[in-house]
C-alpha positions in Angstrom: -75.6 76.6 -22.8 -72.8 75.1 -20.2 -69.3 74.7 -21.9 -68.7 70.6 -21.9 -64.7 71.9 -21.9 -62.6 74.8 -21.2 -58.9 75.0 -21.9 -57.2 78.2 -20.6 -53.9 79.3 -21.8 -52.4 76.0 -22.5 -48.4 75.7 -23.4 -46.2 72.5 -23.9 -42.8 72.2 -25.2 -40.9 69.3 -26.3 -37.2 69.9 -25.5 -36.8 73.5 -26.6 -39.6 73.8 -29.6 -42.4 75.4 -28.3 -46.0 73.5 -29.5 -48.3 75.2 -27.2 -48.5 78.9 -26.7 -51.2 79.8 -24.5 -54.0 78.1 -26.5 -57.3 78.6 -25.2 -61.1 77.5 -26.5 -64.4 76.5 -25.1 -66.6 73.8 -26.5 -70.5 74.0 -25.1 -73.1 71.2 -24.9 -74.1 69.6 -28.4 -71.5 72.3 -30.3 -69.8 71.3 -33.2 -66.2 72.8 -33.3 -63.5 72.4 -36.0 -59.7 73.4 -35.2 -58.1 73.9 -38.4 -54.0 75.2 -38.9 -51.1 74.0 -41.3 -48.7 70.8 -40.6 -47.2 71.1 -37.0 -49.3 74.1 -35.8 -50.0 72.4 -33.1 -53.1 71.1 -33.8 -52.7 67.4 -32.3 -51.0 68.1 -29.6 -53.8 70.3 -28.4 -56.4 67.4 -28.9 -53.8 64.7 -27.2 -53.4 67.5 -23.6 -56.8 67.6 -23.6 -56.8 63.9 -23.1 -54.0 63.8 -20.7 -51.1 62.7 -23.0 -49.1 64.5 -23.0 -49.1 66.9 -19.9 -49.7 70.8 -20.3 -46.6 72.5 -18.7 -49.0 75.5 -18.0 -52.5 76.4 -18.4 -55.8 74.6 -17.0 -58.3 72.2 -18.5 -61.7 72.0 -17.3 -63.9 69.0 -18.6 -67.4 68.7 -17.3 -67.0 70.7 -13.9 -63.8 68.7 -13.2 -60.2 70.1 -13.5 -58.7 67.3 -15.3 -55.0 69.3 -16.5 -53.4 66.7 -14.1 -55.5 63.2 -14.6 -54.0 60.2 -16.2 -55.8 59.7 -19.7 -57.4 56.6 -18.2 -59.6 58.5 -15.5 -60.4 60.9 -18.1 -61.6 58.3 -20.2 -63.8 57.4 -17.2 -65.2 60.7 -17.2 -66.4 60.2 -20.5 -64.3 61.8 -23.2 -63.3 59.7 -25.9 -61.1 60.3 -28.9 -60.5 59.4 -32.1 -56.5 59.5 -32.7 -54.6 60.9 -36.0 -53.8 57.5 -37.5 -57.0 55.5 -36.2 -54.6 52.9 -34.1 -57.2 50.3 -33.9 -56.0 47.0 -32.6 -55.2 45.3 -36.2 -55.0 41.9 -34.4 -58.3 42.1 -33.4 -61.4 41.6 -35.3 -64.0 44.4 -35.4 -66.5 43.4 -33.1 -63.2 43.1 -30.7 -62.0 46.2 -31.5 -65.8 47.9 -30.6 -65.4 45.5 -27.0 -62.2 47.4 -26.4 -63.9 50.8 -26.8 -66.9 49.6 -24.3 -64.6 48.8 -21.7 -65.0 52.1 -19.8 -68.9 52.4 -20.3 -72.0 50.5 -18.8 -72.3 47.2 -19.8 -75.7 46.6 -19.5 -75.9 49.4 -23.0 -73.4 47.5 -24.8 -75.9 45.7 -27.0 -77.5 48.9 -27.9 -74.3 50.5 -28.1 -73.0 48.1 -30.4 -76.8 48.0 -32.8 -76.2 51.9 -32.9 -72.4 52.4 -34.6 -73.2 49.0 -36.9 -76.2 51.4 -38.0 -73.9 54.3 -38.4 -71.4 52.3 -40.4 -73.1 49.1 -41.7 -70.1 48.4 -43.5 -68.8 47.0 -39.6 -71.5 45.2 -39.9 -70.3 43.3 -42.9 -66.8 43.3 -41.3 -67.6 42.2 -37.9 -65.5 39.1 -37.5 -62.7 40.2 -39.7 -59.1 41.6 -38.3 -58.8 45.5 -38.1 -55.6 45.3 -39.7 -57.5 43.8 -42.7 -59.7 46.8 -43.4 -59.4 49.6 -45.9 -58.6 52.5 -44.9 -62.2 54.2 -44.5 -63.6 51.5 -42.7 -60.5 51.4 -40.2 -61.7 55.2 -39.7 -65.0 54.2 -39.4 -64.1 51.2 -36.9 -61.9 54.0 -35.1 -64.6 56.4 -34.2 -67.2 53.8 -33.8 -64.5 52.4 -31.1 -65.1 55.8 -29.3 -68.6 55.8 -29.6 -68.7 52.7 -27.4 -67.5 54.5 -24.4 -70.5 56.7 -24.5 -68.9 59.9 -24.5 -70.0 63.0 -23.4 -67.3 64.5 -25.5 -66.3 63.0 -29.1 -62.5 64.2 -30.3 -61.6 63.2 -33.9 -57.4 64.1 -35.0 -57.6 64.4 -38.4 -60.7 61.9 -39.8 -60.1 62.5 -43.6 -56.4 62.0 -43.6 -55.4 59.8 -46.7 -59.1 58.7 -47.5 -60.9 59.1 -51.0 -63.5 62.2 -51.3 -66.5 59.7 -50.8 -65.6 57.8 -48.0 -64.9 61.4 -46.4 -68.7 62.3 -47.0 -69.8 59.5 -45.5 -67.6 60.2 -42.9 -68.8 63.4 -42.3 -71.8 62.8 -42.9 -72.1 59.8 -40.1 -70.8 63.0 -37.9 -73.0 65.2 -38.3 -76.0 63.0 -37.8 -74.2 61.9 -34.2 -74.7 65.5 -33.5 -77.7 66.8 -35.3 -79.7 63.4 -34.3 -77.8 62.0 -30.8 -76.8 65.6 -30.0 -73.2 64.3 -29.3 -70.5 67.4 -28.5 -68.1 67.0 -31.5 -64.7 68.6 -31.2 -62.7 67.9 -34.6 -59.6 69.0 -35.6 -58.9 68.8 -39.3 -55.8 69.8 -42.1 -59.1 69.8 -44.8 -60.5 72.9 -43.9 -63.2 73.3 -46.3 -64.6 69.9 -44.8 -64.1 71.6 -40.9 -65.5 74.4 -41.3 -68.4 73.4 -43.6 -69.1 70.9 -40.7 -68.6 73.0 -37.8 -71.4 75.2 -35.8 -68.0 77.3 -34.6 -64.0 77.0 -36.1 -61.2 78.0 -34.5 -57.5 78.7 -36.6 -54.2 77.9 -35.0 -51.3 79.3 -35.7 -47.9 78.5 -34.0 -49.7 76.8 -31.1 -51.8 80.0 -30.6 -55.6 80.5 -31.4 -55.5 83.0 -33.7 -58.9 83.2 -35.1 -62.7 82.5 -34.2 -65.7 82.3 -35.3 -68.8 80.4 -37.3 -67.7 77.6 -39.8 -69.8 80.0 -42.2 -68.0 83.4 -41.5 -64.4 81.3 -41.4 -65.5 80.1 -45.2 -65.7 83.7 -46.2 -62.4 84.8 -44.2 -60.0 86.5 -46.7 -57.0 85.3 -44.5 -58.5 81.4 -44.4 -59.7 81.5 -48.0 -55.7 82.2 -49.4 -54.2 80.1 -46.6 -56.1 77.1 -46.5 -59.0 77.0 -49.2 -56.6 77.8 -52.4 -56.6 75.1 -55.1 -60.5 74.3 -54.6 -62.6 72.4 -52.6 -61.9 68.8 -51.8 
């Protein structure tokens, strides 16, 4: 199976802290790939140079046969990657179905209807939001309105920073749940990184563990669950 991306030996500093330190992965066609690390491993900033913003200093990313280490984020939008940021960001001024017209603006419009039938399936509650402002929403459906925002650019590629952040245990299943059937179902590529890493991992066909802004460890979500090292750093305390 043909890797959708491959980042080699990525590093970025920001004045003299060093976030990236050589990180490398591969993500192939309909995979589904949790990153998982503590606070300010670098995990973000990973996602966010993969999308252009901000710039590696060194290293090389390769998204669908194109080298795109040097693109502005906007062509690599055009190329079909789309993310869902840490934060959501949605446009809180605008309503929902304005917010979904935003994410479309890359993609063919002659799918938009389609488009737009499919992510009010996903999340029918958008469908009961549809004309009200983002800004207005709780806090799971402005997650759900985020990724559904990314779904309308038809991605090839589908990055989500941190889905679960601040959100109550069953609006994180659904969450979850609404990405695994956008995989299992549409066989979207799903690259997520995530602080919750019982939720990653459990999700994930592969896992990856950064450390420092390094890769550190690899391998099935499975064989990660039963990882001495991950089970006392990040699954202490009990499932969430």
């Amino acid at each position: 199976m043909s890797a959708v991306v491959t980042v080699q030996d990525l590093h970025k500093r920001f004045g003299t802290r060093r976030v990236l330190a050589g990180a490398s992965f591969a993500v192939h066609e309909r995979d589904r790939i949790g990153l998982i690390g503590a606070n300010g491993a670098g995990k973000s900033t990973l996602m966010m140079t993969v999308c252009g913003n901000p710039r590696a200093r060194e290293g090389a990313i390769c998204f669908a046969g194109h080298d795109i280490t040097r693109l502005p984020t906007h062509e690599i939008a055009r190329l079909r990657l789309a993310q869902a940021p840490e934060g959501r960001r949605i446009f809180s001024r605008m309503t929902v179905l304005e917010n979904l017209q935003m994410g479309a603006s890359t993609a063919d419009p002659s799918r938009f209807k389609r488009d737009l039938d499919h992510v009010l399936t996903l999340f029918p509650r958008l469908q009961q939001r549809i004309g009200q402002r983002g800004g207005t929403l709780s806090g799971g459906e402005q997650q759900m309105l985020a990724i559904a925002r990314a779904l309308m650019a038809q991605p090839r590629l589908l990055l989500l920073d941190e889905p679960s952040l601040g959100l109550a245990p069953l609006v994180v299943r659904q969450i979850f749940d609404a990405i695994r059937t956008l995989n299992t179902e549409g066989g979207l590529t799903v690259f997520l990184v995530e602080q919750n890493a019982y939720h990653a991992l459990k999700l994930a066909h592969r896992g990856y563990v950064m450390v420092n802004g390094f890769i550190t460890l690899s391998g099935t979500g499975r064989e990660l669950l039963e990882h001495p090292e991950i089970k006392s750093a990040y699954l202490e305390g009990g499932r969430h």
